[in-house]
C-alpha positions as CSV (number, residue, x, y, z in Angstrom):
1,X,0.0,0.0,0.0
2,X,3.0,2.4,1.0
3,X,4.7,1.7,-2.1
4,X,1.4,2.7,-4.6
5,X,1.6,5.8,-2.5
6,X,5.1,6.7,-2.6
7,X,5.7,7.2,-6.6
8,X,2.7,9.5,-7.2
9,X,3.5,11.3,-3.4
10,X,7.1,11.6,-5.3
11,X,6.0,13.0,-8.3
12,X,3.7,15.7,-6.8
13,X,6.5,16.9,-4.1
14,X,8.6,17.0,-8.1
15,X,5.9,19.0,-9.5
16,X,5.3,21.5,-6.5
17,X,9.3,21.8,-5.9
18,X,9.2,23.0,-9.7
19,X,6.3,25.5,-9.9
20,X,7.9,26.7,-6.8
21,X,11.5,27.4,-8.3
22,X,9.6,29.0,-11.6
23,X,7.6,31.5,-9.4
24,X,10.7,32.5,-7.0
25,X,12.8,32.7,-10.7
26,X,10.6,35.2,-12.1
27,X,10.2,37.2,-9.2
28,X,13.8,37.8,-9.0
29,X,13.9,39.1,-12.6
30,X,13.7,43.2,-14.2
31,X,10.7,43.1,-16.0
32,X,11.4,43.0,-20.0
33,X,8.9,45.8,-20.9
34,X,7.4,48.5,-18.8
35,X,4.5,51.3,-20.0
36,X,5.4,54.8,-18.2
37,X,2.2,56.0,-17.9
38,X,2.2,57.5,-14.4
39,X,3.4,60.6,-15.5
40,X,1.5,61.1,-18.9
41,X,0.4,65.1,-19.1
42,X,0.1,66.1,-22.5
43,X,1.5,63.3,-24.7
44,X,1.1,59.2,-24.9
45,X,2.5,57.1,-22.2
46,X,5.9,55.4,-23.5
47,X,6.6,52.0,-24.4
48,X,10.0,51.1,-22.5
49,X,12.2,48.6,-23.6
50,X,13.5,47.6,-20.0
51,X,15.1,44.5,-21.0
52,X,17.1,46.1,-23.7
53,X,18.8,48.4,-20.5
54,X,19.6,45.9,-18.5
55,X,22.5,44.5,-20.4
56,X,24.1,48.1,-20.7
57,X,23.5,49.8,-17.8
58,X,23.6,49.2,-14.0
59,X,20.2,49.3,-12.6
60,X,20.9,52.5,-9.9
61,X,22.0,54.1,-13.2
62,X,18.5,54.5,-13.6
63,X,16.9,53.4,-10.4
64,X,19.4,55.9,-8.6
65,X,18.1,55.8,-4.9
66,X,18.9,52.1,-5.0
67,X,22.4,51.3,-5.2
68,X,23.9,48.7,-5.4
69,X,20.1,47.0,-7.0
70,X,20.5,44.2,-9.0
71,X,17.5,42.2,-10.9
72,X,17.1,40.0,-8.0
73,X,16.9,42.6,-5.6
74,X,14.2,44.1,-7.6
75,X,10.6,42.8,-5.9
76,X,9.7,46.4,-4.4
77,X,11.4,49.0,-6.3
78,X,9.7,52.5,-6.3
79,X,8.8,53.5,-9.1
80,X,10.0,56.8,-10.7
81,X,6.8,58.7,-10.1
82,X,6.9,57.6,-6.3
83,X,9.4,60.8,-6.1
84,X,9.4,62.4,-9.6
85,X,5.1,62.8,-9.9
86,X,4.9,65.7,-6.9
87,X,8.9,65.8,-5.8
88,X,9.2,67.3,-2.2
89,X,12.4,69.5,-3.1
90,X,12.6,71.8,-5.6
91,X,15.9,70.2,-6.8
92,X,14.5,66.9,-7.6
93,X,13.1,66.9,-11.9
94,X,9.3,67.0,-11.8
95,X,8.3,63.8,-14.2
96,X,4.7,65.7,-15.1
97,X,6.6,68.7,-16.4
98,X,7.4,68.1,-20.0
99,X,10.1,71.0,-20.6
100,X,13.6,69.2,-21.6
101,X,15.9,70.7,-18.4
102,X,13.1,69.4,-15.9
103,X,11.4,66.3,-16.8
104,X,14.1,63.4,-15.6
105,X,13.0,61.0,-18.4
106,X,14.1,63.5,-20.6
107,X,17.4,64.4,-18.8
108,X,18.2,61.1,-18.6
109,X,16.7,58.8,-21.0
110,X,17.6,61.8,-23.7
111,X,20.9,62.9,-22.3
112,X,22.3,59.3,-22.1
113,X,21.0,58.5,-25.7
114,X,22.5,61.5,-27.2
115,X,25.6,61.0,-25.4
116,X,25.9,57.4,-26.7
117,X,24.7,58.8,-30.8
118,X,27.7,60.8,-30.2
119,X,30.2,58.0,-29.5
120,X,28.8,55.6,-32.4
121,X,25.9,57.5,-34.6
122,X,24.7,54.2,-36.3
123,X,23.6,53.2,-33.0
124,X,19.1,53.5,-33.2
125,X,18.1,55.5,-30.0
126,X,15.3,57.8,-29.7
127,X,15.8,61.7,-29.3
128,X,12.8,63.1,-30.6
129,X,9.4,63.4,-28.8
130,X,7.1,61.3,-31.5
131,X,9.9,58.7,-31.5
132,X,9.3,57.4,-27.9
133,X,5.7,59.1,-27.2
134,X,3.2,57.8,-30.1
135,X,1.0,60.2,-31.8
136,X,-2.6,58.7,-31.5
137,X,-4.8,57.2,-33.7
């Protein structure tokens, strides 16, 4: 009787141990694509490539108030509206405001594009307001 119980018992401990490894993997991955909505004023919300990022940058390039973050240190990282939507100093870029020197998607994302067109201009980067926020229709 033991023995009819022990290879299905076995298989379903197999089975859990798996689905269990496969949700703590994924957790403990960046996310591939990310809509920035959060901030949207007056044009579309942006498509982000976030996978395409990750193998060029270090995350607190971007995620700047975590250092040393890593994609498996990742399950609760603010998002950049958490400080940029309604920022409590003056200093800190306001991500609603769309002007160039003050929005920080556009200081960064921008900045660190043209700065890399400049290095190698065959690289494909967007610069230009249509080329990361859709016009709709």
């Amino acid at each position: 009787m033991l023995r009819k119980l022990f290879v299905p018992l076995a298989v379903l401990c197999l089975v859990l141990a798996g689905a269990a490894s496969v949700q703590a993997a994924k957790a403990n991955q960046a996310p591939t694509d990310v809509t920035i909505d959060d901030c949207a004023a007056k044009r579309a919300p942006v498509a982000f490539p976030h996978g395409k990022h990750t193998g060029v940058t270090a995350c607190d390039t971007c995620h700047h108030t975590q250092k040393g973050l890593t994609a498996k240190s990742a399950d609760e990282v603010p998002t950049c509206s958490s400080c940029h939507k309604a920022p409590e100093k003056a200093e800190t870029p306001n991500c609603t405001d769309m002007g160039m020197k003050k929005n920080m998607y556009h200081i960064d994302c921008v900045g660190c594009h043209k700065a890399e067109l400049a290095k190698d201009a065959t690289k494909k980067m967007p610069t230009k307001c249509e080329e990361c926020h859709p016009k709709a229709g």
